[in-house]
N, C-alpha and C positions, 0 to 999 in steps of 0.2 A: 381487275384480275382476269388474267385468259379463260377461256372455257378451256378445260382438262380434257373435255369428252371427244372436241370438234379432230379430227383426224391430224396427222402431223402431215408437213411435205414430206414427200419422198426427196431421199437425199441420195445422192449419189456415192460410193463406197467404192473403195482401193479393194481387188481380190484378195490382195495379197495383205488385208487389215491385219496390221500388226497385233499381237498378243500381249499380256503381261509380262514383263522379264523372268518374272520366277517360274512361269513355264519351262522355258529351257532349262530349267533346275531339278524340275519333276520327270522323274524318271518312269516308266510307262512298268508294268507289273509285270515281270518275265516270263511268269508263271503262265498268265493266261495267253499268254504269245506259244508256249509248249503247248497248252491244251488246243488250242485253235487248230495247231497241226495235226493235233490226235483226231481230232474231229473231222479237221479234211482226209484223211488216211481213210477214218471210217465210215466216211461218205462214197469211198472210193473201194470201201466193201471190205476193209482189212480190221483184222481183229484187235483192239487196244486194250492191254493192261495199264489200267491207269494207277500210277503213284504219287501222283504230283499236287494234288490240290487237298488242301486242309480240310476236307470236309468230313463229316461223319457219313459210311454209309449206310445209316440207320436213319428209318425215319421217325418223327417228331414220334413219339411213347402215345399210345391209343388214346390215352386219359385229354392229353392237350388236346388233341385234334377232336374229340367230343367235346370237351367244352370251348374252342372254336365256334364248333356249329351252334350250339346251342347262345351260344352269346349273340351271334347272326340271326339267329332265327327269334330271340326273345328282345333284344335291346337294337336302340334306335342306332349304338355305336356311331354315333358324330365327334368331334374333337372331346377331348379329355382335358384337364390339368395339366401345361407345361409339362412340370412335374412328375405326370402321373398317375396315374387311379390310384388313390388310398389304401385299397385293399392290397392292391401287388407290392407298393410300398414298403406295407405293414407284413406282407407274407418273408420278403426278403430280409426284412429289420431280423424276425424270427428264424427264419434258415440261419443267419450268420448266428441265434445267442444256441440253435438246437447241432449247430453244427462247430462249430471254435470254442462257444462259449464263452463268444466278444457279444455286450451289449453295443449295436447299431441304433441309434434312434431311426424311425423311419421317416423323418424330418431330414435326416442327411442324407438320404438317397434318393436318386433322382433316374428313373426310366424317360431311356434315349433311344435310339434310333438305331440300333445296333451300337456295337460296339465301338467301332467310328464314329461314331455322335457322341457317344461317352469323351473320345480323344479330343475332337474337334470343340467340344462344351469346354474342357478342363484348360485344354492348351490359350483355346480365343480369350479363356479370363485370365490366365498366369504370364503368357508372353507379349513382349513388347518388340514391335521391328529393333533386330540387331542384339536380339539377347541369344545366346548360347544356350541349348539344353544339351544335357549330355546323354548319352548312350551307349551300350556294348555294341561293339561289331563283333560278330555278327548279330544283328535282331532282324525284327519283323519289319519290312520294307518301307510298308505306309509311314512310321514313325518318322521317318525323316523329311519327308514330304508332309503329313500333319505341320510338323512345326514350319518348315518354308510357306505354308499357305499365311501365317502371322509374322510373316517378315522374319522371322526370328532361323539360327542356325544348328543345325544338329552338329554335335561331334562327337566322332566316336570313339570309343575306349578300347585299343584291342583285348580279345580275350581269347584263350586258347583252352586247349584242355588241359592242360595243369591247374587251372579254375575251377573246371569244370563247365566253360563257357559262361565265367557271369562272373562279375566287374567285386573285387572286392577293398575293403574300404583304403586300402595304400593307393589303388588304380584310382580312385576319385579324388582324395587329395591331391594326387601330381596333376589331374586333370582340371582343376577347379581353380578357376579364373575369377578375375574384378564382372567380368562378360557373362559365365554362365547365371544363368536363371536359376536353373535346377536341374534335376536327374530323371528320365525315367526309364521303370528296371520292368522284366519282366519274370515271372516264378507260377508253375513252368513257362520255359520259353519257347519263342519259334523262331529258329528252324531248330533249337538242339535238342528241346524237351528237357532240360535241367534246370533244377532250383536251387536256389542261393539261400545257403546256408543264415540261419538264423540269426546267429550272433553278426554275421555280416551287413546283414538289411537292417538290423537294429544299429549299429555300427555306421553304415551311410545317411540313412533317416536322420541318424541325432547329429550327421557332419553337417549333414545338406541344410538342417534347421540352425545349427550354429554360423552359417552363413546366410542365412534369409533367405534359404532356397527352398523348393519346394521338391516335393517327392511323389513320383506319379509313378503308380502299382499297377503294373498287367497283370489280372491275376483270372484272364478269361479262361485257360486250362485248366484251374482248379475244381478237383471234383475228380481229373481223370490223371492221377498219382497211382504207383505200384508199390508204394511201400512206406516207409513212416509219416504217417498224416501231417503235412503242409500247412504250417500256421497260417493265419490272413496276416497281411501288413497291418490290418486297423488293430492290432491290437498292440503296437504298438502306440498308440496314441490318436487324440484327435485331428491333429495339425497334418492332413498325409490323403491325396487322392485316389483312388483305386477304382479298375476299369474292371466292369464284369459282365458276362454276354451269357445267354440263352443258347447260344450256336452251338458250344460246345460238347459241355456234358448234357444239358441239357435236348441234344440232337438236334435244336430246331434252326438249324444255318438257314436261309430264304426268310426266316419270319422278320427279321430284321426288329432286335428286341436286344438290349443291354442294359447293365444301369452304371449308376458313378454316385460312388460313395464322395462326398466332399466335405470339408470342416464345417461347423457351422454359418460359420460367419461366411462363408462362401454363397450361401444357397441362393439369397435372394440374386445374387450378379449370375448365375448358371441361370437362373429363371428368366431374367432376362432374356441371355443369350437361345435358349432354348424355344422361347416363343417367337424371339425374331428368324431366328436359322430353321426349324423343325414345326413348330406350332405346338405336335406332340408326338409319342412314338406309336405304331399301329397301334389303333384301341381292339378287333380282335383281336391281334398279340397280345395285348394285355390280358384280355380277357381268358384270353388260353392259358398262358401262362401262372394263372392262380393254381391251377393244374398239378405245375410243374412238380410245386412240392409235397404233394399228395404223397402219403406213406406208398400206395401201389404202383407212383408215378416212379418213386424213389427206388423199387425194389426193380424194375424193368433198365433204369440206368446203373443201376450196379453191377446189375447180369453184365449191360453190355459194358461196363469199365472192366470186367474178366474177363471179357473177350478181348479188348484189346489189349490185353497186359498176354493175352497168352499169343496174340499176335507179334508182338513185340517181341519176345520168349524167342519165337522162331527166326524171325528177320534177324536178329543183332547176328548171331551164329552162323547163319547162313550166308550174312553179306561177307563176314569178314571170313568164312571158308573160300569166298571168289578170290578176295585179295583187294576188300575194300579195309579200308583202315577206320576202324569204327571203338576209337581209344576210351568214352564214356557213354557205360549205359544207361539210357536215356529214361529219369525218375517220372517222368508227367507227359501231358502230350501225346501225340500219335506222330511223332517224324524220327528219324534218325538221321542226325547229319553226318553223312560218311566219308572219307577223304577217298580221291576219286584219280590219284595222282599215280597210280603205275598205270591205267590204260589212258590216260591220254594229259595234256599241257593244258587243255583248257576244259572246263568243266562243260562251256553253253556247248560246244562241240562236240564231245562225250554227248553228252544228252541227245542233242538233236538226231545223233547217229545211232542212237539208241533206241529212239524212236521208230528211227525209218528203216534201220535194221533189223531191228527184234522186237520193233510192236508193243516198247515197254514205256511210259512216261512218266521222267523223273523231271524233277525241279533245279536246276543248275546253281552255284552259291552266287550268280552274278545280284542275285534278287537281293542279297543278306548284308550287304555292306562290302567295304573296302579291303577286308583283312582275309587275304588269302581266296578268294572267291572262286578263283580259276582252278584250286585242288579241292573243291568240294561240290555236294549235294547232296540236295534233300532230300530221303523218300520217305512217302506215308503209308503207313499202314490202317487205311483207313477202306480195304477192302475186306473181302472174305478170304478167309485161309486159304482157299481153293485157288482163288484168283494169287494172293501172295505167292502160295506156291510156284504156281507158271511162272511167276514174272520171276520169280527167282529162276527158269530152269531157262527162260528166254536171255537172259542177262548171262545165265550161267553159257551158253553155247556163243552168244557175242564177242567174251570177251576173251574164253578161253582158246589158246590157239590149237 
C-alpha cells in the first residue's frame, strides 16, 4: 500500500482546467452584483440607500448575543451532534406545539448550517441526476441552482398576481410529469412576500404524495406575517420537509443557523448527509440560539415585526403613487415585488440607473426566474423609515419627468 503521507508529484495543469458542466447552469446572485456597485459608489464617497438585500436591519435581540458570549466563555464549544445540541432541538420541537399547536418531535428536526444546508441536506436525500422538482417563477434564486447541484432540474410554474404569486393546485397538476420528483413551495415568499392559501398547500401536499413526490416547505419568513396567523405545513402531516432559519425573524442573518423538519424515516439518511457535508452547524449559534425563544427574546421580535409591517404600511402606497404597479399587498416578508414597466423595458437596466442616478439600490426580477423578469423588481424594506423615506423621494425625482 503507498504511503498517503509522502507528497504527490507536481503535475502540470491546463490554465484554462476545465469546470463541471452544470456550472454554466448556475447562474451568479444578481443581487450581490447591485450591491457591489453600491459599495464602489460609496467608496467613492456617494451616499447609498440600500433596498436590495434580504436582510434584517436589526441586530441579533441582546438575549442571543449574551448567551453567545457566555457559552464562549463557559464551554469548550468543539463539534456537536450532526443533528444538533438536544437542547436547541428540544426548544424548536416546543416553539412549533407553543406556537401552531403542531406536536413536532424533536427527533425530526435537524440544525443546519443556515438555511442553505437545511436545502442542500433535504434536496442531496430526495433527488436523483435527471429528476424534475418543480417550482413557482418567480421564487428565491438559489432554489434552482440547489437542485442543479444533484443533477436533478427545476421547472417552473408561472404564477402571476391573480394567484397571488403562488402555484395552486390545477398549476401542479398540468405541471407534473412521469420526470418530477417533487415540489417545493414557499409561504411567505421571496421575492413577493405572499402566502399560499391553506386549502391549497393542503391540496398540492396530498397531490404531490398521491404521486410519490415529495413536498419541500420554505417556511424561513415565518414569524414576520401582518395579518391572519400562517399555519406550518407540518401540520399537515408527517410525510412533508420544511426549511426554517434563524436569519429572519429571528434577526440573526451572519450566524449562519437553520433547521429542517423531516419525516421520520428520513432522519437517519440527513444524518448522514449532514456529517459528511457540514460535520455540524456553528455550536455558538446553537448555543445562542436557546436564547432565541426566551419570552423577552420573543417580545423584542414582535416590536420589531411592527415595525416592519408599518414599514411596509408606507412603501406599498408610496411606490404605486410613483407609477410602480404593486397589484398584491405583500402578507409576510420584508420585499415587495413591484412592476417596473412604465420607466423602462428592462428591469437590470432601471436598476442599475437607479443606482448611479439616485443613489438608490433595488434588486432587478432577473434574480427571480423566467417569467416576466424584465418588468419587475424587488425592493426591501429592511431599512429605517427615515432611510425608506429618502429612497422613496430619490426614486421619486429619477423617474418623474
Amino acid at each position: 500500500m503507498p504511503d498517503m503521507t509522502e507528497p504527490r508529484p507536481t503535475m502540470k495543469r491546463d490554465a484554462r482546467l476545465a469546470t463541471a458542466a452544470r456550472i454554466a447552469e448556475i447562474e451568479p446572485f444578481h443581487v450581490m452584483e447591485v450591491q457591489n456597485r453600491a459599495h464602489e459608489l460609496e467608496a467613492q464617497g456617494r451616499r447609498i440607500v440600500h433596498m436590495e438585500i434580504g436582510q434584517p436591519d436589526f441586530a441579533a435581540p441582546p438575549q442571543v448575543v449574551e448567551a453567545a458570549v457566555h457559552a464562549m466563555r463557559e464551554r469548550s464549544l468543539g463539534y456537536t451532534a450532526a443533528l444538533g445540541i438536544p437542547e436547541l432541538r428540544e426548544a424548536i420541537s416546543a416553539h412549533y406545539l407553543q406556537r401552531y399547536g403542531v406536536a413536532v418531535p424533536a427527533e425530526r428536526i435537524v440544525v443546519t448550517a443556515g438555511a442553505s444546508g437545511a436545502f442542500l441536506l433535504a434536496l442531496g436525500a430526495l433527488v436523483d441526476p435527471g429528476d424534475e422538482v418543480l417550482m413557482p417563477d418567480p421564487c428565491y434564486p438559489c432554489n434552482r441552482n440547489f437542485v442543479r447541484l444533484f443533477e436533478g432540474r427545476a421547472r417552473g410554474i408561472a404564477v402571476d398576481e391573480r394567484q397571488f404569486y403562488q402555484p395552486v393546485i390545477g398549476d401542479v397538476r398540468s405541471a407534473w410529469s412521469p420526470r418530477v420528483r417533487g415540489i417545493m413551495l414557499a409561504s411567505p415568499s421571496n421575492p413577493t412576500g405572499t402566502t399560499i392559501q391553506a386549502g391549497e398547500l393542503r391540496g398540492i401536499v396530498e397531490f404531490a404524495r398521491s404521486r410519490d413526490g415529495f413536498a419541500l416547505v420554505d417556511e424561513i419568513y415565518h414569524g414576520l406575517t401582518y395579518g391572519e396567523p400562517v399555519p406550518t405545513a407540518l401540520s399537515l402531516g408527517e410525510e412533508i420537509f420544511v426549511v426554517n432559519s434563524f436569519s429572519k425573524y429571528f434577526n440573526m442573518t451572519g450566524w449562519r443557523l437553520g433547521w429542517l423538519v423531516v419525516p421520520q424515516s428520513h432522519v437517519r439518511d440527513i444524518e448522514k448527509l449532514a456529517q459528511n457535508a457540514f460535520i455540524c452547524a456553528s455550536a455558538p449559534a446553537q448555543y445562542a440560539a436557546l436564547a432565541a425563544f426566551l419570552p423577552g427574546t420573543l417580545e423584542v421580535l414582535e416590536a420589531r415585526r411592527a415595525e416592519f409591517r408599518r414599514r411596509r404600511d408606507f412603501l406599498v402606497p408610496a411606490l404605486r403613487s410613483l407609477g410602480f404597479s404593486v397589484p398584491v399587498v405583500p402578507q409576510g416578508a420584508f420585499y415587495i415585488y413591484a412592476g417596473c414597466e412604465r420607466f423602462a423595458a428592462d428591469s437590470w437596466e432601471f436598476a442599475m440607473r437607479l443606482l448611479d442616478d439616485a443613489g438608490v439600490a433595488i434588486t432587478p426580477g432577473l434574480d427571480f426566474g423566467t417569467n416576466r423578469p424584465e418588468r419587475h423588481v424587488r425592493i426591501a424594506y429592511t431599512r429605517s423609515m427615515e432611510e425608506l423615506q429618502e429612497g422613496v423621494e430619490r426614486i421619486a425625482r429619477a423617474v418623474r419627468p
